[in-house]
C-alpha positions as CSV (number, residue, x, y, z in Angstrom):
1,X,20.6,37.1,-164.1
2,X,22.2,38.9,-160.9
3,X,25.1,39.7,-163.2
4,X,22.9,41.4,-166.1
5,X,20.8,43.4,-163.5
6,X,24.0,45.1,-161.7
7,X,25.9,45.3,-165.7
8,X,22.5,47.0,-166.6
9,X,22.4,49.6,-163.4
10,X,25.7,50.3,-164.2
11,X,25.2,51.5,-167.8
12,X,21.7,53.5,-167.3
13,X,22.9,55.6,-164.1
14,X,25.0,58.2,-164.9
15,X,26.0,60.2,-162.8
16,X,26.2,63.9,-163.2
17,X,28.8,65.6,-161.1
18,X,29.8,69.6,-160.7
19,X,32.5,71.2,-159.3
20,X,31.4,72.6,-155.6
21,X,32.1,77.0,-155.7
22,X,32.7,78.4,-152.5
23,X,30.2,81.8,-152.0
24,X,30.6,83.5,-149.1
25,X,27.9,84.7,-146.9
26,X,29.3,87.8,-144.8
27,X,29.9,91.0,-147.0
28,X,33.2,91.9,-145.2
29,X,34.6,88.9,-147.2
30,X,32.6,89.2,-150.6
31,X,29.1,87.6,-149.9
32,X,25.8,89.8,-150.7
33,X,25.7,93.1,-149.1
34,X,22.1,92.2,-148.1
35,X,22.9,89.7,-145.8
36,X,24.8,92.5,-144.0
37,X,22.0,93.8,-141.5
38,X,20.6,90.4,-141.2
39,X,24.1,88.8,-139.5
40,X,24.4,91.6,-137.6
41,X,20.7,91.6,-136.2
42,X,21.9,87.7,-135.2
43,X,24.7,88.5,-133.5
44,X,23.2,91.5,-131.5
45,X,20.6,88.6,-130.7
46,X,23.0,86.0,-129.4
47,X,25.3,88.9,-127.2
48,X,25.1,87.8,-123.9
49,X,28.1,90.1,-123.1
50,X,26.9,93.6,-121.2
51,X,28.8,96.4,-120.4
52,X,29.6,96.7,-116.9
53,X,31.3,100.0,-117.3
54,X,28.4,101.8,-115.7
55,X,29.1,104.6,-118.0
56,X,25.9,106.9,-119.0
57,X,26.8,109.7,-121.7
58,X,25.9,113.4,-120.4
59,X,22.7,114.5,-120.6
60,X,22.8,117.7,-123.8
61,X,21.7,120.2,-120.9
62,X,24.6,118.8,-118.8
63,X,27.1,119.3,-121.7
64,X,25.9,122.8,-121.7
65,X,26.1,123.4,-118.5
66,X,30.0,122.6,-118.6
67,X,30.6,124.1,-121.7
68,X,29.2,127.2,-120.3
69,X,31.1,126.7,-116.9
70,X,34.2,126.9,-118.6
71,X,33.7,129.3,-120.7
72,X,32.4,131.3,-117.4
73,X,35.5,130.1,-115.4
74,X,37.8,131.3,-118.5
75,X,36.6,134.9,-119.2
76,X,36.7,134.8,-114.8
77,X,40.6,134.6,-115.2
78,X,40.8,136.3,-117.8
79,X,39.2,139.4,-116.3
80,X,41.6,138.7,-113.1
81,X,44.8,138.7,-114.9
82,X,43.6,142.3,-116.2
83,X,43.5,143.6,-112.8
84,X,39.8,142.6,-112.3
85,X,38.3,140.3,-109.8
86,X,35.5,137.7,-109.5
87,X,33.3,135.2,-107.7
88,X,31.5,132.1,-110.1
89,X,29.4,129.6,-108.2
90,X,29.1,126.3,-109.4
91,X,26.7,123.0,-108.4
92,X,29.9,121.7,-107.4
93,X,32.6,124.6,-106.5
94,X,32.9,128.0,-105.5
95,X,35.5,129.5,-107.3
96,X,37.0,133.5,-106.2
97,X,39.8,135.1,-108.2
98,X,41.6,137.8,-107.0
99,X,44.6,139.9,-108.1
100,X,46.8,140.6,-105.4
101,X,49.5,143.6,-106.5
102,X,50.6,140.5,-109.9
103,X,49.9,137.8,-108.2
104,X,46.6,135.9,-108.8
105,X,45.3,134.0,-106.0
106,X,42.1,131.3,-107.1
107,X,40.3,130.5,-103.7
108,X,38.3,127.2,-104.5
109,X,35.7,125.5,-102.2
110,X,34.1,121.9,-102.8
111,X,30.7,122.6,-101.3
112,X,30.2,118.5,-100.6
113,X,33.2,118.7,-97.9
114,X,33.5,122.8,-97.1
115,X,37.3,121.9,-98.4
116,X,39.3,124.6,-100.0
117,X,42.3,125.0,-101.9
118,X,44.2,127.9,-103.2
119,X,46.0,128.1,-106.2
120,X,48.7,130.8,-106.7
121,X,50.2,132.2,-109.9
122,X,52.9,135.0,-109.8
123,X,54.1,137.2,-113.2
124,X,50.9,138.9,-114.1
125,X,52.4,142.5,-114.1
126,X,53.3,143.0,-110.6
127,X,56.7,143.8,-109.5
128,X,57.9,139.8,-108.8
């Protein structure tokens, strides 16, 4: 009877069996673009790395304030090299261009340390 009972569970299970299809989760490598915000929501989750760069981006006024500075500090040296001079204070440096007979001499002072450098540049129409 054990024999007819294993013959018999034999015949009436059938299996059916498919053939397994790889689909791939993460867009970048064909799954559904949907899933794309959702992985990356879990990763951003699961960063424990943090920058230690201590970088902050500028400020929009403080971009201003530089692009304005050089565009100050330009049309200064410009004006100079014409025969002109100039004085331009800035939250860091004061900064006086003179034109010395072809010779332009830029007088700068760091106002933190009261240091100064000068910075000379010959061939501006002078006799050198």
């Amino acid at each position: 009877m054990k024999i007819w009972l294993i013959a018999g569970l034999l015949c009436c299970g059938s299996a059916g069996a498919t053939q397994l299809v790889y689909t791939p989760v993460n867009p970048a490598f064909g799954g559904n673009a949907l899933n794309g915000s959702y992985l990356l929501g879990n990763a951003s989750a699961q960063n424990e790395h943090k920058s230690s760069s201590g970088y902050t981006p500028p400020s929009a006024l403080d971009r201003l304030a530089g692009s304005l500075e050089a565009r100050l500090m330009s049309q200064l040296f410009n004006d100079a090299a014409n025969g002109g001079e100039g004085y331009l204070s800035t939250k860091d440096f004061n900064i006086q261009v003179v034109n010395e007979d072809g010779v332009l001499l830029v007088h700068i002072t760091d106002k933190a340390s009261g240091e100064t450098t000068v910075i000379e540049v010959g061939g501006l129409g002078g006799d050198d």
